[in-house]
N, C-alpha and C positions, 0 to 999 in steps of 0.2 A: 575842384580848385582850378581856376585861371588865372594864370599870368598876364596883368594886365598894359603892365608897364614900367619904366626904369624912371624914377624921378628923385629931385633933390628934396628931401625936408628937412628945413629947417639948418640947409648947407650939408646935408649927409644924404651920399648917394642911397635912395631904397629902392626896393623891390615891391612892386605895388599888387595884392592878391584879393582877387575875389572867392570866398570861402561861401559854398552852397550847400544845405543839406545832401548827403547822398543819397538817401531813397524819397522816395512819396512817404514813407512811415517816420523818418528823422524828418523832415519838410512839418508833415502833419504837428507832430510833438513839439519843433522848434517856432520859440515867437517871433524869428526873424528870418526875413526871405534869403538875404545875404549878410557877411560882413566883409568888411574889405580893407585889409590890414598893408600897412605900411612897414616892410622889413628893413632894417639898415644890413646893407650889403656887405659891410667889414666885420662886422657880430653877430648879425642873424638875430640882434635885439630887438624885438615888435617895440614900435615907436607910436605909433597909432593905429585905432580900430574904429568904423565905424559899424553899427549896427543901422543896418535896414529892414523896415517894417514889409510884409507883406502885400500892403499897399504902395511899396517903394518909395515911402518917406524917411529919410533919416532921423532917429528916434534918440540915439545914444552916440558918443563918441569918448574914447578911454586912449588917453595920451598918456605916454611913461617918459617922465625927466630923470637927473642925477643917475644914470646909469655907471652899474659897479662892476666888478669882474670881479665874481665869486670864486670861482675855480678855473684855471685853466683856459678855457676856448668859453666859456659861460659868464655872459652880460646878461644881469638883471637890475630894473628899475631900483630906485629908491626912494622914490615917489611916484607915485598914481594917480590920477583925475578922472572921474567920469562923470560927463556931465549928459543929464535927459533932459534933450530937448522940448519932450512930452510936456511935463510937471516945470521946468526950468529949475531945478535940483540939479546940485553939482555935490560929490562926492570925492573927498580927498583924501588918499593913504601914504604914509610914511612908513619906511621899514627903516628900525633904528637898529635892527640886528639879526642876520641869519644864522643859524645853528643846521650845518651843514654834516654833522655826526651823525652815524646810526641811533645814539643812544638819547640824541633828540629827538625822535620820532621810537617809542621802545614796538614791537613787532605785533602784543597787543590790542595796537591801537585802532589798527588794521581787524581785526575780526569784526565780527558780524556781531557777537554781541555786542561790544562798548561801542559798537557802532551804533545800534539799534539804542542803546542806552540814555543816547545824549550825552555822554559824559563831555563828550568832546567840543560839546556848545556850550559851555560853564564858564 
């Protein structure tokens, strides 16, 4: 990880980072050479990502709007975009509700087998 530089987006001071595999075996497995995320320095909310190709082309970029304060010191998005530059597909998420309980996620769900199962793609 590098610290690349301290800038504004979007009128909000961030923290600008280059995110690289750490070994030759993550590098190998990963489809991207870097990403390089933009942190807002007052929440530590990622504001944007880009994804770089191996070929060091920019391939993908995932911006986060309507940021919410879920708990305490924790900002997350409430909308999502990703758009590939690849295809020119743009993908868009809304969270219209978090469930922040243990009893939202039951302990189950987590094992190996309901994992293996699928159940949790349904």
């Amino acid at each position: 990880v590098v610290r690349l530089d301290e800038v504004a987006e979007e009128v909000v001071a961030c923290f600008v980072v280059d995110i690289t595999p750490a070994t030759p075996e993550l590098a190998k497995d990963s489809g991207y050479q870097k990403r390089t995320v933009w942190v807002r320095q007052d929440t530590f909310a990622i504001l944007r990502t880009d994804y770089v190709d191996k070929q060091e082309k920019l391939v993908k970029r995932q911006t986060a709007g309507e940021l919410v304060n879920v708990a305490g010191p924790l900002w997350r998005a409430a909308m999502t975009k990703m758009d590939n530059f690849s295809n020119g597909h743009a993908t868009h998420v809304r969270v219209e509700k978090r469930l922040l309980e243990e009893s939202a996620a039951p302990e189950e769900h987590f094992q190996q087998r309901f994992l293996q199962s699928g159940q949790h793609l349904r």
